[in-house]
PDB file of N, CA, C, O and CB in Angstrom:
ATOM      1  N   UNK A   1     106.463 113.507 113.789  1.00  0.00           N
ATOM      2  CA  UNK A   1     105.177 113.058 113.291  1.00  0.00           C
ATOM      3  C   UNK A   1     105.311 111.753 112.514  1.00  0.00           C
ATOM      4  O   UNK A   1     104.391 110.939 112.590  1.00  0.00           O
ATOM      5  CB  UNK A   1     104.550 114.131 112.415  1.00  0.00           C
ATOM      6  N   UNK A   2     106.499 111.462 111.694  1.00  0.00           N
ATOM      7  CA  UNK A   2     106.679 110.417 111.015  1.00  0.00           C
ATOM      8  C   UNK A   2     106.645 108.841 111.733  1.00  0.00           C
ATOM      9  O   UNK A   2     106.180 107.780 111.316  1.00  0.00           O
ATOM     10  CB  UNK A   2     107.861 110.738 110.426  1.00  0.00           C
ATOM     11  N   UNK A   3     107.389 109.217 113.060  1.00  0.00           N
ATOM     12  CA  UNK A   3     107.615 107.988 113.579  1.00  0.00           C
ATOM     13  C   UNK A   3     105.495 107.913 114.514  1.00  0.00           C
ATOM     14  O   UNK A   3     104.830 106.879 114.570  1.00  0.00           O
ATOM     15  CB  UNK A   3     109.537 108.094 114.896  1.00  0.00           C
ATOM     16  N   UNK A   4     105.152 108.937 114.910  1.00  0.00           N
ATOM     17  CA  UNK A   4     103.794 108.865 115.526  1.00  0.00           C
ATOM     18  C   UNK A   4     102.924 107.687 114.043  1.00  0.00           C
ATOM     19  O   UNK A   4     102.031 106.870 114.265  1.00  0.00           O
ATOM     20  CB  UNK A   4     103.007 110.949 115.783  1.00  0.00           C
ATOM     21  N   UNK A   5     103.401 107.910 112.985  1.00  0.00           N
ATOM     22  CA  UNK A   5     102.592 107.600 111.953  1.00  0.00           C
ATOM     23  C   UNK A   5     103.217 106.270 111.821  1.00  0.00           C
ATOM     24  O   UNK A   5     102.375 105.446 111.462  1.00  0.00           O
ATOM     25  CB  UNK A   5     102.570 108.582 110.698  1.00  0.00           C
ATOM     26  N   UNK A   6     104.256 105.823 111.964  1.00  0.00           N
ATOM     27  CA  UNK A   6     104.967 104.333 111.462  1.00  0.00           C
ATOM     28  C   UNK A   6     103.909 103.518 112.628  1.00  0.00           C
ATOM     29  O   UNK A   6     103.279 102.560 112.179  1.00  0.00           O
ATOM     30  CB  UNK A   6     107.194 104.102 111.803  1.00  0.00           C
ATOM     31  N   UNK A   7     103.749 103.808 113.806  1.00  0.00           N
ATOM     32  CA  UNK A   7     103.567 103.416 115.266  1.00  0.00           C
ATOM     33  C   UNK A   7     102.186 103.098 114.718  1.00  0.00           C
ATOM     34  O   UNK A   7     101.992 101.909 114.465  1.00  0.00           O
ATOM     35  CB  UNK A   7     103.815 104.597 116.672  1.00  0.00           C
ATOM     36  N   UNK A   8     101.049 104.073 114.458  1.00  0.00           N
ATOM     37  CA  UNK A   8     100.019 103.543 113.860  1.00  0.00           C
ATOM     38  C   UNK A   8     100.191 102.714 112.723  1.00  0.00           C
ATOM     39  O   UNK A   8      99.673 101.603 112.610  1.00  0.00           O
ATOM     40  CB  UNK A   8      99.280 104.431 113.584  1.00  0.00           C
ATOM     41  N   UNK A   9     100.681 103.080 112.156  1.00  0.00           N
ATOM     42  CA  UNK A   9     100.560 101.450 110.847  1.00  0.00           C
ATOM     43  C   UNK A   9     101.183 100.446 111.470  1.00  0.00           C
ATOM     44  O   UNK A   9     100.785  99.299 111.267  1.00  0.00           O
ATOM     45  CB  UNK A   9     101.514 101.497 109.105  1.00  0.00           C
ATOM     46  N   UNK A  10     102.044 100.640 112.160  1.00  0.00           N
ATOM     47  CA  UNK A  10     102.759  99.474 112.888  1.00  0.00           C
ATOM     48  C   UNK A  10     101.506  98.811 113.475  1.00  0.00           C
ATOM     49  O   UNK A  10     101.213  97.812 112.819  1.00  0.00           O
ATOM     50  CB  UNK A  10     103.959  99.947 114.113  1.00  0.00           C
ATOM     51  N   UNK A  11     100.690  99.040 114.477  1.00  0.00           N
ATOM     52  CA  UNK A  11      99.651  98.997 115.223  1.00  0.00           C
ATOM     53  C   UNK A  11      97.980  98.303 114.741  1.00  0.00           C
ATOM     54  O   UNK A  11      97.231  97.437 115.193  1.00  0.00           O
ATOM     55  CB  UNK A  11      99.651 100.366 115.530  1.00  0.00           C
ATOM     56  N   UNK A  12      97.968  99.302 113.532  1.00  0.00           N
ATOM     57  CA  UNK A  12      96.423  99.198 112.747  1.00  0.00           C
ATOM     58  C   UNK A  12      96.678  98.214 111.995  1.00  0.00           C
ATOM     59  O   UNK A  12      95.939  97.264 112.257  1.00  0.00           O
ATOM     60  CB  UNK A  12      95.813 100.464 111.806  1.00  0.00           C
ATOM     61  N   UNK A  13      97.778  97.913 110.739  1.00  0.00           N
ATOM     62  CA  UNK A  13      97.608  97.210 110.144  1.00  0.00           C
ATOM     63  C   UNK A  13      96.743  97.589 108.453  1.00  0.00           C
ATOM     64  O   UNK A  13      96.493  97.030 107.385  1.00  0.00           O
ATOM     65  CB  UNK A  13      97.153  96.474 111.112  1.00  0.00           C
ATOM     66  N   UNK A  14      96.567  98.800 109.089  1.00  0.00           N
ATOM     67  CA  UNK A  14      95.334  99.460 107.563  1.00  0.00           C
ATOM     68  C   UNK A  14      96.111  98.377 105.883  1.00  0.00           C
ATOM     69  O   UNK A  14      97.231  97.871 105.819  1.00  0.00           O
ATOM     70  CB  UNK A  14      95.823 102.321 107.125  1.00  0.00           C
ATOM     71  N   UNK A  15      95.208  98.363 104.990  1.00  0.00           N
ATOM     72  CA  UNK A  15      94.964  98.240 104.063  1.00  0.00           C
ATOM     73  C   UNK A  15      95.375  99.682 102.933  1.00  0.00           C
ATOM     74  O   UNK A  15      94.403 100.370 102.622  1.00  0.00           O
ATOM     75  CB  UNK A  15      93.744  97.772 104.323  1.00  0.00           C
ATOM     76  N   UNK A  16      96.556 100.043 102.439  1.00  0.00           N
ATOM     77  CA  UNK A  16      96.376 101.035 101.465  1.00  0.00           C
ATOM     78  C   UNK A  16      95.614 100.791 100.176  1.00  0.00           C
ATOM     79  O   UNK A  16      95.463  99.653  99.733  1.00  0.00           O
ATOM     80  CB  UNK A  16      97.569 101.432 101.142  1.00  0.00           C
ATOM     81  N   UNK A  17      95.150 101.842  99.600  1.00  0.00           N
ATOM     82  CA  UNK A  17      94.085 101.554  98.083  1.00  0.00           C
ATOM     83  C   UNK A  17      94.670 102.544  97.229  1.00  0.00           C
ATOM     84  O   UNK A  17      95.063 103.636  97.638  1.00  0.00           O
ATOM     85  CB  UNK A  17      92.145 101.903  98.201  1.00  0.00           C
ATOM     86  N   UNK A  18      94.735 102.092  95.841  1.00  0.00           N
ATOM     87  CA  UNK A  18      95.308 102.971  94.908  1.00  0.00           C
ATOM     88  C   UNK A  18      93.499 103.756  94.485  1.00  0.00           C
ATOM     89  O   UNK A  18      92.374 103.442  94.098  1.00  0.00           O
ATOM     90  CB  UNK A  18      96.401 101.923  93.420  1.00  0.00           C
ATOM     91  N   UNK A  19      94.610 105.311  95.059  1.00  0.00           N
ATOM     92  CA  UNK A  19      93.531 106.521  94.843  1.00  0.00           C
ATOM     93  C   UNK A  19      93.332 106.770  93.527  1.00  0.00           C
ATOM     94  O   UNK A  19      92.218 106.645  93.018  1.00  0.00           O
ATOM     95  CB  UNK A  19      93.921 107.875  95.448  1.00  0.00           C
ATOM     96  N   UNK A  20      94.688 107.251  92.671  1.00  0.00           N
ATOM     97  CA  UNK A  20      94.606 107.827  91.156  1.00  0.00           C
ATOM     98  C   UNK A  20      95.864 108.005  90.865  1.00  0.00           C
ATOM     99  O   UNK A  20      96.688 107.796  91.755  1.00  0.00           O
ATOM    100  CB  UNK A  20      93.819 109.181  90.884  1.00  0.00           C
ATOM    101  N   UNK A  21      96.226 108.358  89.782  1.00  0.00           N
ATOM    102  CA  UNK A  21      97.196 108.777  89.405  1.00  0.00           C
ATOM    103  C   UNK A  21      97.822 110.179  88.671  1.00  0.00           C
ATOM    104  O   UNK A  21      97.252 110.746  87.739  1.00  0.00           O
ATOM    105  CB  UNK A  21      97.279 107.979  88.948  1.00  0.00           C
ATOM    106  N   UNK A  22      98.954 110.573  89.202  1.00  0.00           N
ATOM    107  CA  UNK A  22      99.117 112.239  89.603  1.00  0.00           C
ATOM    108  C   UNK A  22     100.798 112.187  89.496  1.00  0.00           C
ATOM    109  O   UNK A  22     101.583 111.610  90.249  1.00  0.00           O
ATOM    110  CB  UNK A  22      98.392 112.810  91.525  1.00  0.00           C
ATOM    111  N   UNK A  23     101.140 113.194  87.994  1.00  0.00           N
ATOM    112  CA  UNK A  23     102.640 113.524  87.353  1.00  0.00           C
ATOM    113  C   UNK A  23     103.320 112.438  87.747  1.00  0.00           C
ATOM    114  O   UNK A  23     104.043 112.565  88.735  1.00  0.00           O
ATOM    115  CB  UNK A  23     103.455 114.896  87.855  1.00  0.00           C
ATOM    116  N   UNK A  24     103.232 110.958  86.978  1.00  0.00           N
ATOM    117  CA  UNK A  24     104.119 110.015  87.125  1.00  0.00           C
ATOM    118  C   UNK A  24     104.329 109.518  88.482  1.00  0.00           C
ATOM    119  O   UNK A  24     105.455 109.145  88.813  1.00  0.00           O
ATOM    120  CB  UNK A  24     105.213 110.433  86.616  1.00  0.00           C
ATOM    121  N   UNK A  25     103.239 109.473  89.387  1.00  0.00           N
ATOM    122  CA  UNK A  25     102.843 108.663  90.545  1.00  0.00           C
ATOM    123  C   UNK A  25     101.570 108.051  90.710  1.00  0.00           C
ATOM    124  O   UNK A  25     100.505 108.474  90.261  1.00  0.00           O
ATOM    125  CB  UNK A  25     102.972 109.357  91.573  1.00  0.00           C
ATOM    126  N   UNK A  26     101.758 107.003  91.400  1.00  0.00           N
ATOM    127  CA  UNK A  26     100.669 106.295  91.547  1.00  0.00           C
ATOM    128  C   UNK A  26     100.149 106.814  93.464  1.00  0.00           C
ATOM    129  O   UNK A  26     100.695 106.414  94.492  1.00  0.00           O
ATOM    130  CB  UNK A  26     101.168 104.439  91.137  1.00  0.00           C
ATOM    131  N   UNK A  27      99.217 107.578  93.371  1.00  0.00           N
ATOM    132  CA  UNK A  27      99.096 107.758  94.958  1.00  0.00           C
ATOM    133  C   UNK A  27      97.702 106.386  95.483  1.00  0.00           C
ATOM    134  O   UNK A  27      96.775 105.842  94.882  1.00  0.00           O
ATOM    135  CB  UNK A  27      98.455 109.855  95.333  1.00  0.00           C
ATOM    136  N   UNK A  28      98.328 106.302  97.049  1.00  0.00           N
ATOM    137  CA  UNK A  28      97.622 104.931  97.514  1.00  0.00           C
ATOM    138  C   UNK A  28      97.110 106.280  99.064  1.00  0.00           C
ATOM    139  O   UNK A  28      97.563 107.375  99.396  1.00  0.00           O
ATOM    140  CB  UNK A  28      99.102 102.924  97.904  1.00  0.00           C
ATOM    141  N   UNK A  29      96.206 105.563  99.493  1.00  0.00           N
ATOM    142  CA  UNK A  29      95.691 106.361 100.936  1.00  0.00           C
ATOM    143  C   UNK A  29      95.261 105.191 101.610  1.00  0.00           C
ATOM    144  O   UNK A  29      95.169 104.096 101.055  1.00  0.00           O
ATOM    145  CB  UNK A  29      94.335 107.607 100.840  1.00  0.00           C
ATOM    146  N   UNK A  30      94.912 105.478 103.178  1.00  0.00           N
ATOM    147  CA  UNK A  30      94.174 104.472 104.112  1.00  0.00           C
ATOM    148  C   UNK A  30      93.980 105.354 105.101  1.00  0.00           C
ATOM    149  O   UNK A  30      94.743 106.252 105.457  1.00  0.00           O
ATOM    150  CB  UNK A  30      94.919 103.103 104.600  1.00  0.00           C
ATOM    151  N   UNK A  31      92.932 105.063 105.532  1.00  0.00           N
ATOM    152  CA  UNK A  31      92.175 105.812 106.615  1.00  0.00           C
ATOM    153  C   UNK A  31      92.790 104.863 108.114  1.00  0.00           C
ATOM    154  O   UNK A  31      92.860 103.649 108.309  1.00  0.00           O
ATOM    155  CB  UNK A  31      90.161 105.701 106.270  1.00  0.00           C
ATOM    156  N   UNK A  32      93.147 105.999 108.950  1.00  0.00           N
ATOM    157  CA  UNK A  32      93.835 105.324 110.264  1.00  0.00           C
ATOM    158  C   UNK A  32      92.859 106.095 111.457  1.00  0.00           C
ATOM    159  O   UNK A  32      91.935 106.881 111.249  1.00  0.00           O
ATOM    160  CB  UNK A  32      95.813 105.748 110.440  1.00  0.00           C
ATOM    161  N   UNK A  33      93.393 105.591 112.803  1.00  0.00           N
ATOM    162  CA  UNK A  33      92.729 106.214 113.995  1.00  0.00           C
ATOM    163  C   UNK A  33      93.460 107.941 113.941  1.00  0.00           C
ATOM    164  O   UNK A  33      92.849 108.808 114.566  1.00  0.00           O
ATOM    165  CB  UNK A  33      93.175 105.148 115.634  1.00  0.00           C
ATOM    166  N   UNK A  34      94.786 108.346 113.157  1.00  0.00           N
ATOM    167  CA  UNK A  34      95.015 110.053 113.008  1.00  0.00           C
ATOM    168  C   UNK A  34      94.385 110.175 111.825  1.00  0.00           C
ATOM    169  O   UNK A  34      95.208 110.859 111.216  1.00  0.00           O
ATOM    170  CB  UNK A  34      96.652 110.744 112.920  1.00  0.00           C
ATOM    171  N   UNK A  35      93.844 110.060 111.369  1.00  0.00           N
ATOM    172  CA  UNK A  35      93.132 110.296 109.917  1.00  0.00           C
ATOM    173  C   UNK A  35      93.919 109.870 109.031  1.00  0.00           C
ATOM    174  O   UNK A  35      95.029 109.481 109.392  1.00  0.00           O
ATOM    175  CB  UNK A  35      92.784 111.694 109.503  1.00  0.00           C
ATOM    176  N   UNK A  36      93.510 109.826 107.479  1.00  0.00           N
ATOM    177  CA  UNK A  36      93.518 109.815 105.970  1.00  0.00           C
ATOM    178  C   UNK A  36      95.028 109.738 106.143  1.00  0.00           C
ATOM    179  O   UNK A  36      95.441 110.455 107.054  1.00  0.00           O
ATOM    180  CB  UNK A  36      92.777 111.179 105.010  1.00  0.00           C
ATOM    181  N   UNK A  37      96.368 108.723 105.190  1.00  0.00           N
ATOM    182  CA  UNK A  37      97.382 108.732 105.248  1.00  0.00           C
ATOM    183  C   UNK A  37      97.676 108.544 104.002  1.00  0.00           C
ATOM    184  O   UNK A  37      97.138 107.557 103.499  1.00  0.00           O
ATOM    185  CB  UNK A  37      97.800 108.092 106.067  1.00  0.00           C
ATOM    186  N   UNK A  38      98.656 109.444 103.032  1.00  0.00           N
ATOM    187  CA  UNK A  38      99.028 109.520 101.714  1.00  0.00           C
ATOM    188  C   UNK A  38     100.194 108.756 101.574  1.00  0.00           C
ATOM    189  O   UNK A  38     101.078 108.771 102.430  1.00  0.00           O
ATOM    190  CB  UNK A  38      99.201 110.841 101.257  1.00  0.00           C
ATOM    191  N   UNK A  39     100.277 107.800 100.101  1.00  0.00           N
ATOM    192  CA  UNK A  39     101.257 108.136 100.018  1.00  0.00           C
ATOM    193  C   UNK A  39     101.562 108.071  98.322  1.00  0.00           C
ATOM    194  O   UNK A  39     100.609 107.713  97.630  1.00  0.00           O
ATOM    195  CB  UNK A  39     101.983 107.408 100.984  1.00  0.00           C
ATOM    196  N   UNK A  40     102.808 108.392  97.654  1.00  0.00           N
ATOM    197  CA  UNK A  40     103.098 108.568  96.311  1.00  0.00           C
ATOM    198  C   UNK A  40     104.305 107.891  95.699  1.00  0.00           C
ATOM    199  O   UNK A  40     105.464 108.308  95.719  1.00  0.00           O
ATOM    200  CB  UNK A  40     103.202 109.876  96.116  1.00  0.00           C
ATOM    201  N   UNK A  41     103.857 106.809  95.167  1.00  0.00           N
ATOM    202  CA  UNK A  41     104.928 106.211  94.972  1.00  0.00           C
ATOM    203  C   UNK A  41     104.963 106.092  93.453  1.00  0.00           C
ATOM    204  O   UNK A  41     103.953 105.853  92.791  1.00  0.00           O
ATOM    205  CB  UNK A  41     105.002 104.993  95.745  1.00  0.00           C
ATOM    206  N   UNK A  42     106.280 106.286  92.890  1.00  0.00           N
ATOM    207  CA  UNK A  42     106.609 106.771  91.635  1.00  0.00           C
ATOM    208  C   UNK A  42     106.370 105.347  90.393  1.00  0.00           C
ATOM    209  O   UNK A  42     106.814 104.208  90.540  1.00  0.00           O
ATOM    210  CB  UNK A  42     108.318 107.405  91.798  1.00  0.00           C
ATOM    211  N   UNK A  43     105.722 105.752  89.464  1.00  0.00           N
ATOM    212  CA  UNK A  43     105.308 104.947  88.821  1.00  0.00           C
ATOM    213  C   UNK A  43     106.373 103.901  88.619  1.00  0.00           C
ATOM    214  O   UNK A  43     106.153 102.735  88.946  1.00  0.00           O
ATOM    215  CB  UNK A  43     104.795 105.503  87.814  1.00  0.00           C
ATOM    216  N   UNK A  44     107.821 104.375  87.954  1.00  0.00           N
ATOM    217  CA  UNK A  44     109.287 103.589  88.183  1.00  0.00           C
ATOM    218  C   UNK A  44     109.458 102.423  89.085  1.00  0.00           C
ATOM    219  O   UNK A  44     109.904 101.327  88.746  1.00  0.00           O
ATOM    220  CB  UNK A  44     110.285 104.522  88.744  1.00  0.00           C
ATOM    221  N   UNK A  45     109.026 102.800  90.364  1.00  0.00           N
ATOM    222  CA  UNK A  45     108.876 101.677  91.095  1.00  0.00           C
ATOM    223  C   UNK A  45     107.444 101.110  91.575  1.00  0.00           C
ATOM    224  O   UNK A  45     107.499 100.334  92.529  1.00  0.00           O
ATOM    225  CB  UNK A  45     109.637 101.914  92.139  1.00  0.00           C
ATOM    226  N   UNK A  46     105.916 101.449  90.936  1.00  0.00           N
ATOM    227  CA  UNK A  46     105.027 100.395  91.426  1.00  0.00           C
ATOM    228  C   UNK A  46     104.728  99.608  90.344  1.00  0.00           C
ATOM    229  O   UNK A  46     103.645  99.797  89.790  1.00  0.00           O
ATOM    230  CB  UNK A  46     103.793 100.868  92.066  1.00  0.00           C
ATOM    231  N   UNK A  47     105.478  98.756  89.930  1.00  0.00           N
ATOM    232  CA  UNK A  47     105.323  97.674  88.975  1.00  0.00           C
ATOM    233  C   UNK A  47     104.645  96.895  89.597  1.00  0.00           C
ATOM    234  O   UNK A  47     103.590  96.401  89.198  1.00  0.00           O
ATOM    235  CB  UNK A  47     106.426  97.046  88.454  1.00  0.00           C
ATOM    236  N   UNK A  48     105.378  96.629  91.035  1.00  0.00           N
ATOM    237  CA  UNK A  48     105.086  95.091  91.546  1.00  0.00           C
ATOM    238  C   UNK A  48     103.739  95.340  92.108  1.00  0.00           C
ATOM    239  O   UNK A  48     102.986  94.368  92.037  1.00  0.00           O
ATOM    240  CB  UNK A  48     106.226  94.388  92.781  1.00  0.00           C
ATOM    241  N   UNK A  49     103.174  96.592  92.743  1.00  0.00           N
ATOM    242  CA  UNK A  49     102.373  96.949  93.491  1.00  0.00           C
ATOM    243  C   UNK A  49     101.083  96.707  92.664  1.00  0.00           C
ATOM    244  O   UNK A  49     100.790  96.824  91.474  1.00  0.00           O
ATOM    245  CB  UNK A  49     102.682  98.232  93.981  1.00  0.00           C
ATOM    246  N   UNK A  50     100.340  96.264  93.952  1.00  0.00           N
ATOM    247  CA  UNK A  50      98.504  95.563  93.206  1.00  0.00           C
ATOM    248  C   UNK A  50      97.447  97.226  93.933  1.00  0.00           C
ATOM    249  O   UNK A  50      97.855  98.129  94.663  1.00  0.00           O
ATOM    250  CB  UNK A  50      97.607  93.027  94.601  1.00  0.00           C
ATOM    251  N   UNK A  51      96.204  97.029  93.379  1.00  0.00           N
ATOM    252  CA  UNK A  51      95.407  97.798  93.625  1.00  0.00           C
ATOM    253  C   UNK A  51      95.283  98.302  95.605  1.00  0.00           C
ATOM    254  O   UNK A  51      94.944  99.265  96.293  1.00  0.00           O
ATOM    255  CB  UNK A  51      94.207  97.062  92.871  1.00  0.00           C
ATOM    256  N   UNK A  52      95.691  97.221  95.731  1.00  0.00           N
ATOM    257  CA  UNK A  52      95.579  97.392  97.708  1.00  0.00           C
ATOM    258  C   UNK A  52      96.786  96.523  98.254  1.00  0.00           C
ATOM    259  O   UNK A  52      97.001  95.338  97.997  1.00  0.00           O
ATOM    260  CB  UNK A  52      93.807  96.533  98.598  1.00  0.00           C
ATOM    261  N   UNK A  53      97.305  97.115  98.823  1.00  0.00           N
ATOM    262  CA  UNK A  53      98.982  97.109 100.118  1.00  0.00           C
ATOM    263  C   UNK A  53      98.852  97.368 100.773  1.00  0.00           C
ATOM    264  O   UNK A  53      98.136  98.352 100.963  1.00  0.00           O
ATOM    265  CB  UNK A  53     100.204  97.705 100.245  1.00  0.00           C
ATOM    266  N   UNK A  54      99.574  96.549 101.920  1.00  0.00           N
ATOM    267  CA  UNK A  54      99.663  97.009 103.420  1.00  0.00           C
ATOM    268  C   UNK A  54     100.631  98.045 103.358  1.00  0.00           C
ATOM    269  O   UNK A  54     101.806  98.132 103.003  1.00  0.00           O
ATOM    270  CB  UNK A  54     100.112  95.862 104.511  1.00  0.00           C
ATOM    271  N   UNK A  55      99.426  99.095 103.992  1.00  0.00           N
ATOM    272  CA  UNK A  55     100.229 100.343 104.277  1.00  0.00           C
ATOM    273  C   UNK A  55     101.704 100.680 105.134  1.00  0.00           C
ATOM    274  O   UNK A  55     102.081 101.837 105.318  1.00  0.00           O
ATOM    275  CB  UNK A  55      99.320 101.025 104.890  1.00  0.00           C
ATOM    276  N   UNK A  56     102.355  99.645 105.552  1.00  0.00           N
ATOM    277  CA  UNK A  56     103.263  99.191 105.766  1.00  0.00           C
ATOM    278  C   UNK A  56     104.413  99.162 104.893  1.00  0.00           C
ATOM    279  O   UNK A  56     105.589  99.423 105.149  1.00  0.00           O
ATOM    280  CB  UNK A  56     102.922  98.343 106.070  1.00  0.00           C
ATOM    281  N   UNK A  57     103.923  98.837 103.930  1.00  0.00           N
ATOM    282  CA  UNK A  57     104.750  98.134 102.699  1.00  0.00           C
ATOM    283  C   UNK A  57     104.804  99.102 102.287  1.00  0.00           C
ATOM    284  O   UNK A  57     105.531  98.869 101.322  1.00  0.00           O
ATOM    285  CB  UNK A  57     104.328  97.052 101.734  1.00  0.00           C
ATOM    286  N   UNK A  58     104.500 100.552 102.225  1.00  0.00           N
ATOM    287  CA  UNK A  58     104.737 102.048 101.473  1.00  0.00           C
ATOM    288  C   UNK A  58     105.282 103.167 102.209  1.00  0.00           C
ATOM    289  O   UNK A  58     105.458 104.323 101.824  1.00  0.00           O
ATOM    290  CB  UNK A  58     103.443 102.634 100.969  1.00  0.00           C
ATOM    291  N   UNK A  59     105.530 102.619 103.371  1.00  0.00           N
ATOM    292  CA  UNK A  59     106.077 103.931 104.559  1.00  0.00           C
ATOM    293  C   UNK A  59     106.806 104.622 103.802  1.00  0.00           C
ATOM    294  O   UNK A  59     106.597 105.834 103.846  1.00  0.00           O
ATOM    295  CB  UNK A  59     107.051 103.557 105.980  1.00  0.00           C
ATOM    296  N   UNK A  60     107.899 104.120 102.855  1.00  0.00           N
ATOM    297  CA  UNK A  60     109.070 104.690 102.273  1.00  0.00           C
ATOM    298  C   UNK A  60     108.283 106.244 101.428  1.00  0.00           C
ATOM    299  O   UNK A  60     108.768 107.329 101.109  1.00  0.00           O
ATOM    300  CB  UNK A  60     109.915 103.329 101.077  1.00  0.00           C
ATOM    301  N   UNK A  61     106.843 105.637 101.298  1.00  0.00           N
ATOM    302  CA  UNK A  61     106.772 107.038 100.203  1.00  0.00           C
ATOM    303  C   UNK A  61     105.645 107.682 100.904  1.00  0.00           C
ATOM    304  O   UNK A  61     104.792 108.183 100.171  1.00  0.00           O
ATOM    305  CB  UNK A  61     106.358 106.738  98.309  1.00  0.00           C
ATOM    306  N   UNK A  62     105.463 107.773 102.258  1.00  0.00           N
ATOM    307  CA  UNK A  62     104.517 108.675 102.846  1.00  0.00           C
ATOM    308  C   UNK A  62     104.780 109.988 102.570  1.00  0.00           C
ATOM    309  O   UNK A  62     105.945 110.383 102.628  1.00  0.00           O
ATOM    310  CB  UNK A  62     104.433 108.539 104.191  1.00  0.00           C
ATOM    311  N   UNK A  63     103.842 110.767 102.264  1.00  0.00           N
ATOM    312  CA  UNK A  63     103.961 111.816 101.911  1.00  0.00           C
ATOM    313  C   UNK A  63     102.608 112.947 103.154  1.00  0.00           C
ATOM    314  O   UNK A  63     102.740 114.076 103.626  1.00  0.00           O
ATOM    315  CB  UNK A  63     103.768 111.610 100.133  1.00  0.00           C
ATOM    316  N   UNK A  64     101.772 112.210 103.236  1.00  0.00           N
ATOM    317  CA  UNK A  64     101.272 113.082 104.572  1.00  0.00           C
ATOM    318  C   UNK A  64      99.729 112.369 105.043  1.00  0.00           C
ATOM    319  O   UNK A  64      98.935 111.631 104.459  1.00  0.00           O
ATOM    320  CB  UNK A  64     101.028 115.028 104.085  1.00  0.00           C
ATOM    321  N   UNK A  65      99.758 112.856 106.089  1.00  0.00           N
ATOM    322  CA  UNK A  65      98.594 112.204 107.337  1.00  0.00           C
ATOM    323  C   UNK A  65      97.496 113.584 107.581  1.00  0.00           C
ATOM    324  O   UNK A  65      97.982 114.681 107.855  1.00  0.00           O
ATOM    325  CB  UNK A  65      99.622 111.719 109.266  1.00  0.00           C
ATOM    326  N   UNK A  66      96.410 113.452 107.487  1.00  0.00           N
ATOM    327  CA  UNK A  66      95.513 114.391 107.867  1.00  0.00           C
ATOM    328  C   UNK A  66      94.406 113.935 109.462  1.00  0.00           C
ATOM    329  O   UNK A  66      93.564 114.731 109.877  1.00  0.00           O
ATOM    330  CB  UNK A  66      94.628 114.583 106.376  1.00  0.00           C
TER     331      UNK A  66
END
């Protein structure tokens, strides 16, 4: 399923958006052609990260696709 999901972001290009924040993560989502895609990336490392990223740029912390 992981690589079905790289293939769409590879593909779409989506825009991630910072959703909220949840036990020392910052979670980001983007809506794709498989639906809604999470991901959680630990506050430690989103210093550099702005309100919206290419969902690309977060594969490392996908956490799940609906």
């Amino acid at each position: 399923m992981d690589n079905d999901i790289k293939k769409v972001l590879d593909r779409e290009k989506p825009i991630a958006e910072k959703l909220y924040n949840e036990d020392n993560n910052e979670i980001y989502g983007c809506d794709t052609s498989i639906g809604r895609v999470l991901f959680c990336v630990p506050f430690i490392e989103s210093g550099s990260l702005k309100r919206k990223e290419p969902a690309q740029l977060l594969i490392r912390w996908l956490v799940k696709s609906n």
